[in-house]
N, C-alpha and C positions, 0 to 999 in steps of 0.2 A: 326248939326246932328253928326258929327265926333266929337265933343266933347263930345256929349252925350254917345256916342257909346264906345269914353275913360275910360271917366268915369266910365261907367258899366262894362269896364273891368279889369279895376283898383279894382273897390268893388268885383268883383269876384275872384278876384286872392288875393283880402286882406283876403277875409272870408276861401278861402281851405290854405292860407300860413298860414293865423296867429291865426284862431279860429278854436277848436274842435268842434264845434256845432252841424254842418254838417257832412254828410258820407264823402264828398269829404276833408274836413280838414280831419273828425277824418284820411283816408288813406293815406294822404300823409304825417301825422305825423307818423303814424306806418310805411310808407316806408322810411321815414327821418331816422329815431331813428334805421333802421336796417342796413342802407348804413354806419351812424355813425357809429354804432357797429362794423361793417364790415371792415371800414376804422383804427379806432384803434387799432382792430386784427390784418388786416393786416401789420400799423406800427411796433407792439410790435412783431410779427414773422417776421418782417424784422430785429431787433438787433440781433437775434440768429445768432451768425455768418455763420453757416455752411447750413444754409438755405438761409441766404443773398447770400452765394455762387454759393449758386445752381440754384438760382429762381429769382437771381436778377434783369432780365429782367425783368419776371412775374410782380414780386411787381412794376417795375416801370410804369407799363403801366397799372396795376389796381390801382394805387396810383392816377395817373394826370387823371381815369377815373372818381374817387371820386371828387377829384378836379375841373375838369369842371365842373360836377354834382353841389356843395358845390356854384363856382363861380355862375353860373348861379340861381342858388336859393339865393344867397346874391343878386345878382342884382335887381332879381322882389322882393323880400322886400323891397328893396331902391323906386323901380320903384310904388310900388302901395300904399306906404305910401304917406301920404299927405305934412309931415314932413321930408324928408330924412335924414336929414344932426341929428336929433332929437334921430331917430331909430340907426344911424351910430353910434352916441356917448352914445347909451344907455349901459347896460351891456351885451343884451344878442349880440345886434349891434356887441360890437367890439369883444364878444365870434364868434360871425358868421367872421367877419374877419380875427383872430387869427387862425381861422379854415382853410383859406386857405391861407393864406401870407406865412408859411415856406414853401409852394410846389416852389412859384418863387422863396425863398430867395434861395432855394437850388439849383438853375441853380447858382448863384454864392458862394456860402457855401456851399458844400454837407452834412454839419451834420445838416442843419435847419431842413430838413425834422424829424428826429424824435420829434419836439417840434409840429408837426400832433398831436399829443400826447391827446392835448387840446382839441380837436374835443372831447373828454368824457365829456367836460362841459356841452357840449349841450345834453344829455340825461337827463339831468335837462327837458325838455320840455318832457318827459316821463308824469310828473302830467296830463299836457292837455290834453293826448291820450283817456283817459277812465274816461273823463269828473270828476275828484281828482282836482277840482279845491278847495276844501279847504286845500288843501295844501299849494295852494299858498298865502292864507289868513293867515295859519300857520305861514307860512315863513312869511311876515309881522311880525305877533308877536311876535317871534325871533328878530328878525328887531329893533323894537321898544324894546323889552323887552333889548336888549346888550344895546342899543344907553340911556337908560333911566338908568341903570349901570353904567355906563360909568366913572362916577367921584368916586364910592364907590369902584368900581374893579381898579382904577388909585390910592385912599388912601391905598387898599390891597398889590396892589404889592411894593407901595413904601415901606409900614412897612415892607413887606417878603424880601425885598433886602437888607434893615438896618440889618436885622434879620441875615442874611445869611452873612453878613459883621460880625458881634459882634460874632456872632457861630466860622466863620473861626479866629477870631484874636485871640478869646479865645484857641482855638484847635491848632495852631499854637505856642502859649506860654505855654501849654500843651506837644506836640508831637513834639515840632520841635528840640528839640536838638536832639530826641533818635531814633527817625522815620524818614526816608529818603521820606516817601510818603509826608510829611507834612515840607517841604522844606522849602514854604514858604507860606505869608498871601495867595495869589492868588490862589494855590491851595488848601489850606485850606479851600477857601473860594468854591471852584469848591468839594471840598467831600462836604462842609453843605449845598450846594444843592443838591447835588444827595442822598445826606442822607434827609434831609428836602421834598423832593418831592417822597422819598420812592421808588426811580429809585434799589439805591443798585446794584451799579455794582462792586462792590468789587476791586476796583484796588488800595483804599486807605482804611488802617481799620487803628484805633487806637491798640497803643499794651498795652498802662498803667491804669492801673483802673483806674482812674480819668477819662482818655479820653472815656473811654469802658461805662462808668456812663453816662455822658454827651452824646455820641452817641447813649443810650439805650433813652436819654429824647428825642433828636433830634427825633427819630424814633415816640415814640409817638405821639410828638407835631405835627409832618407832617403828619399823619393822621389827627387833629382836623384843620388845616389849609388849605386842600383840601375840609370839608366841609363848610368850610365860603364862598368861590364866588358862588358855588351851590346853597347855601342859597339864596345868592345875586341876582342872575339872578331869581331862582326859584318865589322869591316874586315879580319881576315884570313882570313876565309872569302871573302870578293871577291878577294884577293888570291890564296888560294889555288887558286880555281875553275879545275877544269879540264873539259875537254868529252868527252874522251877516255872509250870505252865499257868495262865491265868482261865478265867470262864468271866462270862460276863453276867453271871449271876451277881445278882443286887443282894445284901442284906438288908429285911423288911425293917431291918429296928435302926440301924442307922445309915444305910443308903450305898455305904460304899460298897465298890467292887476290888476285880483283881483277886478271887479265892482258886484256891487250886481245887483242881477236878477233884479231888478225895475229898476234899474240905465237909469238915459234917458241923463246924462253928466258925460263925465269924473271927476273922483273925486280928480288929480290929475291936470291935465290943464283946467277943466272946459269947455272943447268941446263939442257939440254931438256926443252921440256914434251911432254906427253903428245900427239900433232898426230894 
């Protein structure tokens, strides 16, 4: 009977922590997402120095208020997952951790505290609030669409680094007796990126028409080589596209989401979901 009685409380603390489904999720995701907010506020008016001065207490004691709040909501995720140690080392696991580890680090460190900072990760779970759960199917597609790039964006940058090498040696054997900007290969090599990526921070110009020639192509070229990985990723997100809806139901065994409304297993661990 006490197991039984566990259990049902475990599922119920899984469905308001970890799914929007419900009124009681969707509120405790809207009161999460505003303690969040509230917490990195009040991190980032904690650097202002002459506020840290004034209100240093304040912040300290609304600071370890978020923090107990944060711990204790880390804990019953751990506690009502079926998986703990699954959910710990998932991404959003060790975001929930990250989230309150500098408050202790900082009883011995006092500058941990502003890496709280991270706690903006987790407005990522902002999608589940208002049931955007194809967002999360989005991100997936993203997902796959980089990982599925991955070797024609590794052949891109290897050619743009060649690129940026021959551009600086050349510019260098150009500018480098009469130009002090163009010293040497390495910084030569540091303007044909920032000329090549169309940054243009002007701290190194060519002064000899030749070099002035060559900079005017550079310029161009890095416009048509900012639209090549675009390209690249753009074709397999077509590729990737799929139409299929997501829920923002959590799997208890390993955390993830993104299942489709029929889903009766995880499509990831192959579990029962929660139906």
């Amino acid at each position: 009977m006490q197991h039984s009685d566990s259990s049902r409380l475990k599922h119920k603390i899984h469905e308001i922590i970890f799914e929007a489904d419900t009124p009681e999720g969707k509120a405790f995701d809207v009161i999460l997402l505003l303690l969040i907010a509230a917490s990195v506020l009040t991190v980032t008016l904690e650097s202002v120095e002459h506020l840290q001065q004034r209100y240093a207490t304040v912040f300290t004691i609304v600071e370890w208020i978020f923090t107990v709040f944060f711990t204790l909501e880390y804990l019953l995720r751990l506690y009502c997952v079926l998986r703990p140690m699954k959910y710990a080392t998932s991404f959003f696991g060790i975001v929930d951790l990250l989230a309150i580890l500098p408050s202790y680090l900082a009883l011995f460190l006092p500058t941990a505290q502003y890496f709280l900072i991270i706690r903006a990760f987790r407005l990522i779970r902002i999608f589940r609030i208002f049931k955007m759960a194809h967002f999360i199917n989005e991100g997936d597609i993203i997902i796959q669409a980089l990982r599925a790039s991955r070797a024609k964006i590794t052949v891109f940058l290897t050619f743009v680094s060649l690129l940026v090498i021959i551009i600086g040696a050349i510019m260098y054997l150009i500018e480098g007796g009469t130009n002090d900007g163009f010293s040497s290969i390495p910084r030569s090599i540091y303007w044909s990126i920032v000329t090549l990526t169309t940054v243009g921070y002007g701290d190194i110009t060519p002064l000899t028409g030749l070099g002035q020639f060559i900079s005017a192509i550079v310029m161009i070229l890095g416009y048509a080589i900012i639209a090549v990985p675009t390209g690249i990723v753009s074709a397999e997100f077509v590729r990737e596209y799929r139409n299929n809806k997501a829920t923002t139901q959590a799997c208890r065994y390993c955390g993830k989401e993104g299942h489709d409304h029929d889903a009766i297993h995880c499509k990831y661990c192959g579990e029962v979901l929660n139906l």
